[in-house]
C-alpha positions in Angstrom: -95.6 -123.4 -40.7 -96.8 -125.7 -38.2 -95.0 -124.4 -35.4 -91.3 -125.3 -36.3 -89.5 -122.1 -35.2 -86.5 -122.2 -37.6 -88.5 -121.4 -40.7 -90.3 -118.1 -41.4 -93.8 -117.2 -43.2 -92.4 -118.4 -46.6 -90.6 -121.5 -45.2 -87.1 -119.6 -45.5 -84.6 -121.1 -43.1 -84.2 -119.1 -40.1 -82.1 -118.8 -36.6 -84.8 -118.2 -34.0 -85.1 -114.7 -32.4 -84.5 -114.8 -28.6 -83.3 -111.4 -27.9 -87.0 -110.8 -26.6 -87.0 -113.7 -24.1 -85.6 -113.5 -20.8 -82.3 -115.4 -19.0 -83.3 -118.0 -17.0 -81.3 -120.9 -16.0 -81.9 -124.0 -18.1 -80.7 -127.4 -18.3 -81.3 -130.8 -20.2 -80.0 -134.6 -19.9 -80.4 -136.5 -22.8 -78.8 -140.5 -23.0 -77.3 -142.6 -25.4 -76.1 -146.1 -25.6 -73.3 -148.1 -26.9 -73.7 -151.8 -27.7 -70.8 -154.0 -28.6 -69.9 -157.6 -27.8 -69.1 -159.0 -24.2 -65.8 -159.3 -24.7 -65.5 -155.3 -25.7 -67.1 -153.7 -22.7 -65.3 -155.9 -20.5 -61.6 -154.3 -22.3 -62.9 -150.8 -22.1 -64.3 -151.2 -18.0 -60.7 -152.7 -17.7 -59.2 -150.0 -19.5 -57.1 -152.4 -21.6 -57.4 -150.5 -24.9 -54.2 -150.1 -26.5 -55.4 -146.6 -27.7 -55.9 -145.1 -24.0 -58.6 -144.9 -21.5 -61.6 -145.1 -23.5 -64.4 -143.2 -21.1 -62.4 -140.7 -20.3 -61.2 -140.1 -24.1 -65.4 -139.9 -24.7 -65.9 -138.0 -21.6 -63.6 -135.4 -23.0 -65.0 -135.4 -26.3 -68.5 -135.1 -25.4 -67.7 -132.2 -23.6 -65.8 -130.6 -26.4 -68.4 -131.2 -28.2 -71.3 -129.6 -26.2 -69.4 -126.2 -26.2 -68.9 -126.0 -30.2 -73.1 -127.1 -30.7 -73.2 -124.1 -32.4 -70.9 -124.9 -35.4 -72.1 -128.3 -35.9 -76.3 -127.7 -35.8 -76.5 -124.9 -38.6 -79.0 -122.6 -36.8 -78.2 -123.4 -32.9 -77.3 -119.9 -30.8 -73.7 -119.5 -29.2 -74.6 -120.6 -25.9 -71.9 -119.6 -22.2 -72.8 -122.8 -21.1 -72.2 -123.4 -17.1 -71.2 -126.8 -17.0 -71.3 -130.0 -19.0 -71.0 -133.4 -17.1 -70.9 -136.4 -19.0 -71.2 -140.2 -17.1 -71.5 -144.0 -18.5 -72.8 -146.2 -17.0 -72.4 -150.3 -17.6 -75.9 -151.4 -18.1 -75.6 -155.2 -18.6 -72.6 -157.2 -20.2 -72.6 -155.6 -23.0 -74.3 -151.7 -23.2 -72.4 -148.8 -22.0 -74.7 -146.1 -20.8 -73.9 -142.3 -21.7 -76.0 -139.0 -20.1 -74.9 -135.6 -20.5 -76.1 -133.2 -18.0 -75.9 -129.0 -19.8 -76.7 -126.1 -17.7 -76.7 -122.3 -18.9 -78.0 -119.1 -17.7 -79.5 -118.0 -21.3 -82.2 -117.1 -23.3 -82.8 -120.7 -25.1 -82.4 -124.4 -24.2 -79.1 -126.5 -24.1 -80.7 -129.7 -25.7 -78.9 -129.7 -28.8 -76.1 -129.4 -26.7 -77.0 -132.3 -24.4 -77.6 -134.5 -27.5 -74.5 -133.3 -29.1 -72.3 -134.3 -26.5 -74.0 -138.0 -25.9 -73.5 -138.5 -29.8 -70.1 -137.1 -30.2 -69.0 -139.3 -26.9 -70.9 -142.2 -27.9 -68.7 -142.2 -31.5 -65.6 -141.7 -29.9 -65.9 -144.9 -28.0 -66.9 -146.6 -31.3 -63.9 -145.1 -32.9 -61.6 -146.3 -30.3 -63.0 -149.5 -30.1 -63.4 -150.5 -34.0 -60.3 -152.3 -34.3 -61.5 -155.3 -32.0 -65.4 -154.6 -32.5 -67.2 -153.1 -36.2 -70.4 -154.5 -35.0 -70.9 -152.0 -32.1 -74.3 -150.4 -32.5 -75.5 -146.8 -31.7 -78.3 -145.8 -30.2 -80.6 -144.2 -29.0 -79.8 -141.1 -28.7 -82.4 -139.0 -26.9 -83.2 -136.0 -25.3 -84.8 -137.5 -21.1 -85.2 -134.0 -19.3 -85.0 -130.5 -19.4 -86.0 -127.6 -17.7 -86.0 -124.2 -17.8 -87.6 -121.6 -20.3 -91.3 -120.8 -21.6 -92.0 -124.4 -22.5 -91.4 -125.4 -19.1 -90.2 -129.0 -17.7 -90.0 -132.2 -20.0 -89.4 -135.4 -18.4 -89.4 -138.7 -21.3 -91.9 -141.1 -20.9 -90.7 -144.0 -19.8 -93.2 -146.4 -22.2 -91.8 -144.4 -25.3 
């Protein structure tokens, strides 16, 4: 079927077999942004939301999230992962920048993990932040490195 992994012969759903493939050490970065008006990046970087300190509420949740992937994305692997690291950055008056760095010793990737925990940290600022901005928008959300594995090192292309 094209090479997608998670469906067999017949096109049958399937969690991929990786008891084969060997432990190597493997991590990915992936990004997302928030965009909102002026007036709301400059009360979260002043930390004057009345709910609490909002990146470090989305820190915490992407983090969460990256270490329960597995019950979110239906056919993601249980993964030990080694760390999850989660920074923002403030990229002009009024994006906030999120990256997620996951690394595991295992026998498949931590991307889903990576994107799991930009998205899940990226909604928690919009959550917090909806009271005094609706208009924030999402996006994107994408996957810029990993390493590690059979298919080797992926770096995004910076024209894409």
């Amino acid at each position: 079927m094209s090479g997608l992994t998670h469906f067999d012969d017949s096109g049958a759903s399937r969690m991929v077999d990786v008891g084969a493939k060997p432990v190597t050490r493997r991590v990915a970065l992936a990004s997302g942004q928030v965009r909102m008006a002026p007036a709301t990046l400059t009360t979260i970087r002043d930390r004057k939301i009345s709910k609490g300190d909002v990146l470090e509420v989305a820190r915490l949740a992407g983090i969460m999230a990256a270490k329960r992937t597995h019950e979110l994305i239906p056919l993601c692997h249980v993964l030990p992962l080694d760390s999850v690291a989660l920074t923002y950055t403030f990229v002009d008056a009024s994006t906030l920048r999120l990256e997620a760095t996951v690394v595991t010793h295992a026998k498949t990737g931590v991307e889903m993990e990576a994107l799991t925990a930009v998205s899940i940290a990226a909604l928690t600022v919009y959550d917090m932040c909806k009271a005094i901005d609706r208009g924030m928008v999402l996006g994107p959300i994408q996957l810029e490195e990993k390493s590690g594995g059979a298919s080797g090192t992926y770096h995004r292309d910076a024209t894409i």
